[in-house]
N, C-alpha and C positions, 0 to 999 in steps of 0.2 A: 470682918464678920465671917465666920465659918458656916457653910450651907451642909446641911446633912448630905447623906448618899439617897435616900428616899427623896426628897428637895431635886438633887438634881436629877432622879429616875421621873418625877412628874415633868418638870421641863421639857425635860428629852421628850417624853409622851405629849405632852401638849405640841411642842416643836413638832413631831410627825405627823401629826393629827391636821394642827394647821396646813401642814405641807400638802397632807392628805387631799384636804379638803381644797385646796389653790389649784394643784393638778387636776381634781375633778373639774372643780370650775372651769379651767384652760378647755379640758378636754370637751364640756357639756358646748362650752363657747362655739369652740371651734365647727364642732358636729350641726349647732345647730345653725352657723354659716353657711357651713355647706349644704345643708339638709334645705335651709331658706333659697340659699341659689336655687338649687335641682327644682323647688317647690315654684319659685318665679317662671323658671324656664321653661317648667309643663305648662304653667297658666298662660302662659306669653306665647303660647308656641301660636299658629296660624291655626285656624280652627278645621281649615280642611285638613291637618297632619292625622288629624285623629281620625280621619276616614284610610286614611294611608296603613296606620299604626294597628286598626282592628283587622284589616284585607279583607272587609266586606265591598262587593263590587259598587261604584256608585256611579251617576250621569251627572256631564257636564252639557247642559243646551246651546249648539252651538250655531250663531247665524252670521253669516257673513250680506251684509247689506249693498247697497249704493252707496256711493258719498252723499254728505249730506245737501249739499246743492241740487242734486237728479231726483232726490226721493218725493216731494209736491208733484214733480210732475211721472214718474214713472209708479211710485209705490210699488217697487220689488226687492226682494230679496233674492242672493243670489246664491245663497246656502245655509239649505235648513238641517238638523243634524245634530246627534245624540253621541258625546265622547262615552263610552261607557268604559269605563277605568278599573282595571279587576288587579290589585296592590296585591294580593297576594300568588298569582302567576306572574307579573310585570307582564301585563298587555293589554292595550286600548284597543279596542273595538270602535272603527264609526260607523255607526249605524244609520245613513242619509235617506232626506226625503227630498225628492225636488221640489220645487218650492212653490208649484202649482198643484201637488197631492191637493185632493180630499182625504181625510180622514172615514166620513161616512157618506154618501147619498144626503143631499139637500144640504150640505155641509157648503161652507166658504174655502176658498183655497187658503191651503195654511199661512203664505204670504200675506195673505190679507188679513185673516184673524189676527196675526201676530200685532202688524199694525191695529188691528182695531182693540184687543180682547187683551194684549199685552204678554212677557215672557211668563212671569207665573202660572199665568189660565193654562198655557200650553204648554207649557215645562208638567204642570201637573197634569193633564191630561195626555200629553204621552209615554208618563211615567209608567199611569194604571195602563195604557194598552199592553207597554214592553214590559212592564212590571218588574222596575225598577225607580229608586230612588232618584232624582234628580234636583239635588240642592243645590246648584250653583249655573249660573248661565255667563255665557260671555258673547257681546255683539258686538262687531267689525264691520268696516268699510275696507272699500281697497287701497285710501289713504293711507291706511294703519298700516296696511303690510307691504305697500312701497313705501315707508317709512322706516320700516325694518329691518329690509332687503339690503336700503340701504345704509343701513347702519352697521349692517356685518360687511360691509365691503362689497358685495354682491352672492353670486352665486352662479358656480359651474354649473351650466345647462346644456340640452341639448334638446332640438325643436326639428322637424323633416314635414316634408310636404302634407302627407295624409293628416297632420295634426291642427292644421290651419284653413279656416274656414276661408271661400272664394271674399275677395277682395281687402284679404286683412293682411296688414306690410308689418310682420314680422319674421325677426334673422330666424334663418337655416343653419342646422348642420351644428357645430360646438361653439358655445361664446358665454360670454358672462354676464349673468341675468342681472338686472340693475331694478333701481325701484317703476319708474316708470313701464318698464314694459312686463311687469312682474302683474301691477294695477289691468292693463290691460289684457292679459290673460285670463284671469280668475275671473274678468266682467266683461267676455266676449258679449255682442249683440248677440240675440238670438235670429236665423234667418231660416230654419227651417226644424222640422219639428228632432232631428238627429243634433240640432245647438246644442240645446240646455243637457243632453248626455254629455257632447264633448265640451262644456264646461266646466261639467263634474269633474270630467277626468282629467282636464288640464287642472282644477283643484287640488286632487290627489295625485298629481304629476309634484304639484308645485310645493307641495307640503312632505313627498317622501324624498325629494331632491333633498330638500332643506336636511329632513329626518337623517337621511345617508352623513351627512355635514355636522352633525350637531354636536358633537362631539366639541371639534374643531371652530365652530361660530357660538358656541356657549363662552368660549373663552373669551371671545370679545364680548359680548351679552350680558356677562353675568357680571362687569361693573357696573355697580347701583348707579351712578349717575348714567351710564348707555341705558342703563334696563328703564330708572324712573321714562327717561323723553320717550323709550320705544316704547312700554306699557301709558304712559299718560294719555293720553286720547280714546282709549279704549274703555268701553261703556261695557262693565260686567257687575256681579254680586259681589268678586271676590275683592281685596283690599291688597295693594300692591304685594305686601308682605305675604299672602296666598298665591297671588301671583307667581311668584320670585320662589318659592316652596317646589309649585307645579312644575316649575320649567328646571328650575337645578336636580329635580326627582329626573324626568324626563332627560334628559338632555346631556346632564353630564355621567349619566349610568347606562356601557353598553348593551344589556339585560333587553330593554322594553320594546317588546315586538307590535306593533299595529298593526290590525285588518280592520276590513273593509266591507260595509254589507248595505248594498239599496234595497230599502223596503219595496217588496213588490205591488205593479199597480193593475187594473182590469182599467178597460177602458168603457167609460158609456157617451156615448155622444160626443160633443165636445168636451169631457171632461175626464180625469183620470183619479181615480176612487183607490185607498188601501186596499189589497188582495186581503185579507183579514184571516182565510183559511192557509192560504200558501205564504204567508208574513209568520203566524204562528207557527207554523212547519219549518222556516229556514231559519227563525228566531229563533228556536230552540235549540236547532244545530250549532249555530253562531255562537250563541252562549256560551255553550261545551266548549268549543274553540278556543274562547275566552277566559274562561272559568277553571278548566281542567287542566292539572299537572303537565299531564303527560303535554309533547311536542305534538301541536297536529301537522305539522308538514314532513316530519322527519322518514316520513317509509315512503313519501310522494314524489313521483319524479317530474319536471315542467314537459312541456311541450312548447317543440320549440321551430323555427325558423331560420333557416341560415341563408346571409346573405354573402355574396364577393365582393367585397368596394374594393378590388385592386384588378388590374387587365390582366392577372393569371388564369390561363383557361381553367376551367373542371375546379377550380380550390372549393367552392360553396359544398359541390359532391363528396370529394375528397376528405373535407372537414365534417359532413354527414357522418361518415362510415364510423370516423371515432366518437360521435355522439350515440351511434347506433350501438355501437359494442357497448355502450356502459347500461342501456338499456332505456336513454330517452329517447322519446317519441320527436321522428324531424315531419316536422308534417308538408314543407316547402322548404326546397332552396335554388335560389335564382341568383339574378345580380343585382347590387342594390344601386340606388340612384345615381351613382357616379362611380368612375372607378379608381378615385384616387385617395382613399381613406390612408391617413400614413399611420393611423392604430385603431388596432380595432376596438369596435367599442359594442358593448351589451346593453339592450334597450329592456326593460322590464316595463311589460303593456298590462300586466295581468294584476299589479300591487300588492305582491304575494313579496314581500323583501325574506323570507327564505331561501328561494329561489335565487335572487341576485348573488346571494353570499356564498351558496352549493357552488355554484355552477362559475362565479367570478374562483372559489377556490382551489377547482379541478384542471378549469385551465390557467392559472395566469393572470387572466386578463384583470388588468388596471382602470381602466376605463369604463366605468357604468351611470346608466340614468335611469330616469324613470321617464316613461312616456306611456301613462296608461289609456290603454283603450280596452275597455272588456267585451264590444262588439267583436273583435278577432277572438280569433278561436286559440292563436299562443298566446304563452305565458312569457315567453323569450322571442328577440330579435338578436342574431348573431351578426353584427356587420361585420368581417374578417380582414383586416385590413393590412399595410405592408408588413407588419410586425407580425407576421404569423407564426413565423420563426423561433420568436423570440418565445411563443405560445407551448402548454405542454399537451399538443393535439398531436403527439405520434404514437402511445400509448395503445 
């Protein structure tokens, strides 16, 4: 049967037409695969990401408790405290109260309330004083984080006399922090009224050690089976999967700088009340800090300390002169507790981690910790030890 040439021009058209319309199809397919993924993967995402993704600043309520065996009979808390997270500079602000604050006159101590009045009452009502958002709270014992300690294998430490209260037998000088005496650090007894500060500060000792490390102990961390055992005992809002968001944000991104700020208190009688006018005042600076672009450490020099741990005479002096020419302030230098330091090591009291990274990158030096104490008047401890040498202090 013979087909026309008009015959086989419709074919041919109809032919492309079909083809037309198959490739659309592929194509509408395929697009709306992947459009379906993208669309899962926003919805599925962790709900804190989108606090992350706008960089509006937000609080995390943070309480570090008793185990739960001590808390019938003691009802303490042993840190009360406001992560305020600002995603669009990368820097957390903590913002601490002791855990015996009033908030007002006639008020209960916040330890108490917590336990009575629960995290929401108080997450919301320190929101509106700092006036900020506070959707998420996470509460710890010190189980949880010698459970963690020990789960990254420990932790380079370093501990000296003035940081240890009279009759507490913990190691001196460098060693590796483990879980147990990690728990006993962060929940010193208190024995007089300068405890519950150096509490604090072995807190924020023990959390910017880690901080310095995390790089390094994410890698072990961030297997989901280590992460579920090390997050599972821990009583927060957030859902592991928020969890695991925060700390991978945190942790494996050089970027995120932390400071540090205690709400100020007046004292009445036996009891210690918010400063409310000098809280608003260092609040608002703090923020800035937080909030703003620009670097606030970078025109700022430390103050600093230099010690001898080695039996060369004059070195402490001598190691002065080249901190003086670069224009920091040495406010002391002596000998330090022993003289047989074989490296020197740089002690940050002030938790200012600008400072650790300037001044470890000027000279050398390999070896830094964190020991804060902010009753001293440095920022830096220089111990100078046999490796001086090795140091670039002739500049």
């Amino acid at each position: 049967m013979h087909i026309g040439g008009d015959e086989l021009y419709n074919q041919y058209r109809r032919k492309k037409l079909l083809l037309k319309v198959l490739v659309f199809f592929i194509f509408f397919l395929i697009v709306s695969i992947i459009g379906g993924y993208f669309v899962y993967l926003y919805f599925s995402r962790p709900n804190i990401s989108k606090y992350f993704d706008n960089h509006k600043p937000f609080g995390i309520l943070l309480v570090l408790e008793t185990n739960k065996e001590e808390q019938e009979q003691l009802h303490e808390n042993l840190y009360i405290g406001i992560a305020l997270v600002s995603p669009g500079t990368s820097r957390i602000g903590l913002i601490s109260f002791f855990p015996h604050t009033r908030l007002r006159q006639g008020d209960e101590p916040l330890n108490t309330r917590l336990i009575s009045e629960g995290v929401d009452k108080i997450s919301s009502e320190l929101g509106a004083m700092l006036k900020i958002e506070i959707p998420f709270y996470i509460r710890i014992i010190p189980d949880n984080i010698s459970k963690i300690i020990d789960l990254i294998e420990g932790l380079n430490y370093f501990l000296w006399q003035p940081d240890i209260l009279e009759n507490e037998s913990l190691p001196l000088g460098e060693f590796i922090l483990e879980g147990e005496t990690a728990k006993l650090l962060v929940s010193a007894a208190e024995q007089n009224e300068y405890a519950a500060a150096l509490r604090l500060f072995r807190q924020y000792s023990l959390l910017l050690n880690l901080w310095q490390n995390r790089v390094e102990k994410w890698d072990i961390l961030k297997n989901l089976v280590i992460f579920d055992i090390a997050v599972n005992d821990i009583e927060t809002s957030l859902n592991k999967k928020e969890l695991y968001y925060i700390a991978d944000n945190f942790f494996s991104q050089e970027g995120w700088l932390p400071l540090f700020f205690e709400v100020p208190l007046k004292r009445n009688e036996d009891s210690y009340i918010v400063d409310i006018e000098a809280a608003a005042l260092y609040l608002k600076e703090f923020r800035k800090k937080i909030t703003e672009k620009s670097d606030p450490f970078s025109e700022t020099l430390p103050r600093m300390e230099i010690k001898n741990g080695t039996s060369i005479k004059s070195l402490a002096r001598k190691t002065r002169i080249f901190f003086s020419r670069k224009g920091i302030q040495i406010l002391e230098f002596s000998n330090a507790d022993h003289n047989d330091y074989k490296h020197s090591i740089l002690l940050n009291t002030s938790a200012n981690t600008y400072y650790t990274g300037s001044i470890a990158k000027l000279t050398g030096i390999k070896k830094s910790y964190y020991a804060v104490n902010k009753s001293l008047f440095t920022d830096l401890i220089l111990i100078v030890g046999e490796d001086f040498k090795e140091l670039n202090l002739e500049n």
